[in-house]
C-alpha positions in Angstrom: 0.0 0.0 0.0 1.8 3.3 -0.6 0.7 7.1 -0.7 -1.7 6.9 -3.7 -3.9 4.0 -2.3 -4.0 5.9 1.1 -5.5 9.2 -1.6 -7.5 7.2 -3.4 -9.5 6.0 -0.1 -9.4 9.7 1.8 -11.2 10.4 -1.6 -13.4 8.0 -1.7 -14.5 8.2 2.5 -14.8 12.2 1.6 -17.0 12.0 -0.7 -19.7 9.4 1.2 -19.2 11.9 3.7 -20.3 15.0 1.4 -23.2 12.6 0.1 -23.8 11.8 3.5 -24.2 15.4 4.9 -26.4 16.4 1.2 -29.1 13.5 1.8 -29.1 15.0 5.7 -29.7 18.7 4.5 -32.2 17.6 2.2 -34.4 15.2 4.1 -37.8 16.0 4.4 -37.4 15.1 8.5 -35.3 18.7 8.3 -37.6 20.9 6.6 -39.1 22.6 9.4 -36.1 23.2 11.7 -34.7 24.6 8.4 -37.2 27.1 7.5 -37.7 27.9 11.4 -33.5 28.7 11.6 -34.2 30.8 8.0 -36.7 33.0 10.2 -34.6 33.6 13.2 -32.8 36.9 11.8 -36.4 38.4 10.7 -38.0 37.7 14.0 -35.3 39.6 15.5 -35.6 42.5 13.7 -39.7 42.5 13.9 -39.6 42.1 17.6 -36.7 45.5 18.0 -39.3 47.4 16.1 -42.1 47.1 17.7 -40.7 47.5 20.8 -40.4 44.4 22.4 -37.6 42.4 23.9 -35.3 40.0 21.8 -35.7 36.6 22.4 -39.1 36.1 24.0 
């Protein structure tokens, strides 16, 4: 076994690992901590404005 074998497999477990973490992103069991984490900045910003505290 020398250094090209030891490449080819850090390749190989890298990219299950990037496949991995793409079928996790896009499962349908994250959707809605998703688009709840895509609304945290906007809350924020409604709740300064109308005069209330952040973070309630």
């Amino acid at each position: 076994m020398d250094i090209n074998d030891l490449r080819a497999i850090a390749t190989v477990m890298l990219f299950v690992a990037f496949i991995a973490i793409v079928v996790w992103a896009y499962s349908g069991k994250r959707k809605q901590a998703f688009d709840e984490a895509a609304l945290l900045a906007v809350g924020e910003d409604d709740e300064v404005k109308r005069g209330g505290k952040v973070g309630q």
